[in-house]
N, C-alpha and C positions, 0 to 999 in steps of 0.2 A: 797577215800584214795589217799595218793602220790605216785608220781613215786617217783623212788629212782635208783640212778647211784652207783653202786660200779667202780670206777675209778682205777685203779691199775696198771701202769708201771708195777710193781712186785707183780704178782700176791698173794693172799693168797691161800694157797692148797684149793685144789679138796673139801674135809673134811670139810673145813671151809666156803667156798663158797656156797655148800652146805645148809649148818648149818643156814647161815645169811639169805641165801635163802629162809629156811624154817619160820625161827623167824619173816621177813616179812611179807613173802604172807599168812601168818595163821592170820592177824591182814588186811589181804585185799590190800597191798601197790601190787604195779607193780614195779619188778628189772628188771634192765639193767646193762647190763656188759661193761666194755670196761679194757682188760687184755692186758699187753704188750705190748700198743702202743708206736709208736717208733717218733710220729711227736706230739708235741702239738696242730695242728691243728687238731687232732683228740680229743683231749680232748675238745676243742672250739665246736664242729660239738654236741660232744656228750650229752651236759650238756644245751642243747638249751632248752629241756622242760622237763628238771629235777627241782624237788623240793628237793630232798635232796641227798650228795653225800655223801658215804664213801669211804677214800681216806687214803693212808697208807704215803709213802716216796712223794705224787704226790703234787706239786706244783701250790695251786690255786692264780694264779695273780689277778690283778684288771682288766686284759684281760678275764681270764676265766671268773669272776663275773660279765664282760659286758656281755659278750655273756650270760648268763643265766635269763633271765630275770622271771623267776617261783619260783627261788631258794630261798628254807628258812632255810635250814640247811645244815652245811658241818660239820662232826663227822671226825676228826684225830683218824684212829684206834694206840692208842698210846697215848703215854703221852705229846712229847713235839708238838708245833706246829707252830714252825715258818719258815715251807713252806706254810702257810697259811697268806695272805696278811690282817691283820687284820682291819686294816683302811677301805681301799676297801669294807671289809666287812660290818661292820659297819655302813656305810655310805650307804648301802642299805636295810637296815635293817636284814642284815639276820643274825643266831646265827651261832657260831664258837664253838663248843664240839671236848673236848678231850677225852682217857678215863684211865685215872690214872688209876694205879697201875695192871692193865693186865697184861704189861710187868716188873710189878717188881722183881718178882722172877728168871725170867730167865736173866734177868740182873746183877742180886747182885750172881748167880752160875757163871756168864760169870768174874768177879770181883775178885770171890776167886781163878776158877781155874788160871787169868792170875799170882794172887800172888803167888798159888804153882809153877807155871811156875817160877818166879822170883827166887822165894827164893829155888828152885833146880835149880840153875844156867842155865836154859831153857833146861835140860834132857842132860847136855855136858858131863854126866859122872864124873865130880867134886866131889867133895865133897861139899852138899849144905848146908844150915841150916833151920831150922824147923818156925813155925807160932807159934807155942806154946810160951805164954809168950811175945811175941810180942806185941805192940803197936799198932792200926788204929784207924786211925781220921775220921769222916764221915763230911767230907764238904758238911752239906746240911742235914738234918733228914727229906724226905720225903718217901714216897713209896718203892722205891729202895733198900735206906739207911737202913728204918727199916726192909728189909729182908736179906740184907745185915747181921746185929748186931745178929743176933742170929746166923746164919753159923757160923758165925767169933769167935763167943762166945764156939761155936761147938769145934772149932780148938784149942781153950784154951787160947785164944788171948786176952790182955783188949782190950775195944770199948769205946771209946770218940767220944763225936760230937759236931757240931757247928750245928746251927740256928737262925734266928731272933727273936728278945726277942718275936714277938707273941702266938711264939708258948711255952706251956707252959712247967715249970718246971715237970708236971704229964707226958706226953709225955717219954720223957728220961725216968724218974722213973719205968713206967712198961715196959720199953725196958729193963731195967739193965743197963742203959749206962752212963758213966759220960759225966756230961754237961759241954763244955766248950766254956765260951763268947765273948771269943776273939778270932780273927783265926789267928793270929801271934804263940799265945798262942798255937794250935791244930797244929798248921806244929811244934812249939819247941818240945812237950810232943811225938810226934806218929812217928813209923821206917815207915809205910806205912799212906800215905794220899787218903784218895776218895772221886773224886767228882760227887757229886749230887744235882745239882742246876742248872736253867736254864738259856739261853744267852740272858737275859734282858739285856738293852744295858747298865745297871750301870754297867753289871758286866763282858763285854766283855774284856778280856786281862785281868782281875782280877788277873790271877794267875800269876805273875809275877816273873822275878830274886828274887826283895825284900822280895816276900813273901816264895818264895821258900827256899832264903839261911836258913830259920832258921830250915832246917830241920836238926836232926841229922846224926852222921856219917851211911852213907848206908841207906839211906832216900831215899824212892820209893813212886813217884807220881804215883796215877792211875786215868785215863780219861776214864769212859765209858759213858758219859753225851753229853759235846758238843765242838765242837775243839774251837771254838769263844772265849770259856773263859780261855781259856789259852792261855797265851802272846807265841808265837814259837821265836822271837829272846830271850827273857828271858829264855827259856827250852835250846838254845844254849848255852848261857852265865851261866847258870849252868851246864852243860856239860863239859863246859869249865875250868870251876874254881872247882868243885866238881866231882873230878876222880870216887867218889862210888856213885855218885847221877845215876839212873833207872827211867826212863820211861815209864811206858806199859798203852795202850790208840786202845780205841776200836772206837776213830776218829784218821786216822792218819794225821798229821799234812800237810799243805802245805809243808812247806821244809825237809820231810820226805829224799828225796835224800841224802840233805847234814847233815842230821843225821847218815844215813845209811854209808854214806864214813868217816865222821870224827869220829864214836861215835860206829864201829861194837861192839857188845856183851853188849851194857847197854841200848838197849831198845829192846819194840817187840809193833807192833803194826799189827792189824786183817786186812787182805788182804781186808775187806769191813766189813760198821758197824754190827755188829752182835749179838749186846745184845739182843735183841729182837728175833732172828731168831731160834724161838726155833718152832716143831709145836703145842705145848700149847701155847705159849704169840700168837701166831697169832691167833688161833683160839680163844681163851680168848677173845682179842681186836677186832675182826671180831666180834665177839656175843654181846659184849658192846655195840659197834658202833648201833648194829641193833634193840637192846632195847632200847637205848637211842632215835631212831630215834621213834619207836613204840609210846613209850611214851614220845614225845613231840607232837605228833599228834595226842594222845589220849588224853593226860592230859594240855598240853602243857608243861609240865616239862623241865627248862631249868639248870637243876642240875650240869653239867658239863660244864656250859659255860662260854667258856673263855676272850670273849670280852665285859664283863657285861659297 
């Protein structure tokens, strides 16, 4: 059977460590830990006769993929993965797994409470207004999104989305959610926009001034995806020109600073990313990562791979 490295700057709890621990070594694999290392040369040292890593926020270069020379799988406990050097990968033949939708739920909860945060003026004693009858756009109908659309629905709210025509019109339909096919189209129609779409490099800075102005008055971006694709000098320049435009983004932006001094009381953003930081989506995404690895070395099942 393989060894297997759980890699982890930031550890997953006790519980979950545990848990992955057990789901392994009941299938014959040998774990190894390496938790809160503070040097990447510890990661280099560790992954020397590893065949399969699981790895959470941990950055595997084409440094660490030299140094491993056993390595045939690396599992992103998580959805997105581009701390993972894909090419590098690739180019050694080893597979790249993610593991969708573990953290969706506790994503699209981190999503509504920042909008009741918004729209009770962030708890200042004001006088707020309600989500009911409101408008959201879901930039992106994947995992997230679609747990997102029923909360929201919860709150009395219409749910519109966008996606690429592959995904089908039946999708939407048993969401309850109107489909819309243009995203100019989903910032004109919705008071609150979400994004849920990855930092492919088409779509880096996507979210721009242009697309932003068509939002209507008191139009609130939310970022709980990836900061990449949102343009930050365009979130200024609508700042600037749109006194009620809101920003609340669970990646805070590089020029966070000069949001904070020019822009007090129209954004909030999470002192560190946090959609995921729930102890269910870890232990969820710890447990995926560890059956995913099972069975690719039982079956070779490559279900979740992302460098196909």
């Amino acid at each position: 059977m393989a060894k297997v490295l759980i890699a982890t700057e930031k550890p997953f709890s006790k519980a979950a460590v545990e848990g992955i621990t057990k789901i392994l070594t009941e299938k014959g694999h040998e774990v190894s830990k390496l938790e809160k290392y503070t040097d990447p040369a510890q990661l280099l040292e560790a992954v020397a006769d590893a065949e399969a890593i699981i790895i959470r926020s941990d950055k595997i270069t084409a440094d660490v993929i030299a140094h491993a020379p056993k390595l045939k799988l690396v599992v992103r406990a998580g959805a997105g993965y581009d701390n993972v050097d894909l090419e590098a990968a690739t180019a050694k033949g080893i597979v790249v797994e993610n593991t969708p939708g573990q953290n969706a739920n506790a994503v699209a909860e981190l999503v509504m409470g920042m909008m009741v945060y918004k729209a009770r003026n962030f708890f200042d004693g004001s006088t707020g207004k309600e989500l009911r009858g409101k408008k959201i756009g879901l930039h992106g109908f994947g995992a997230v999104a679609r747990c997102v659309a029923p909360i929201a629905k919860g709150f009395g709210m219409d749910v519109y989305a966008y996606d690429i025509p592959q995904v089908p019109d039946s999708v939407f339909e048993a969401a309850g959610v109107t489909r819309i096919t243009d995203v100019p189209e989903l910032y004109k129609t919705c008071d609150y926009v979400s994004l849920h779409f990855p930092a492919l490099p088409n779509l880096i800075k996507s979210v721009n001034y242009e697309l932003l102005s068509n939002l209507p008055k008191n139009g609130c971006l939310i970022n709980a995806a990836r900061a990449e694709v949102v343009d930050e000098d365009g979130i200024v320049e609508m700042f600037e020109k749109r006194e009620d435009f809101v920003y609340l983004a669970d990646v805070a932006p590089k020029n966070k600073a000069e949001i904070a001094e020019k822009f007090p009381g129209r954004f909030f953003f999470t002192p560190k990313k946090a959609g995921a930081q729930t102890a269910e989506a870890n232990a969820n995404a710890g447990f995926a990562a560890a059956r995913q690895i099972c069975d690719y070395f039982e079956t070779g099942s490559t279900k979740f791979q992302v460098n196909k």
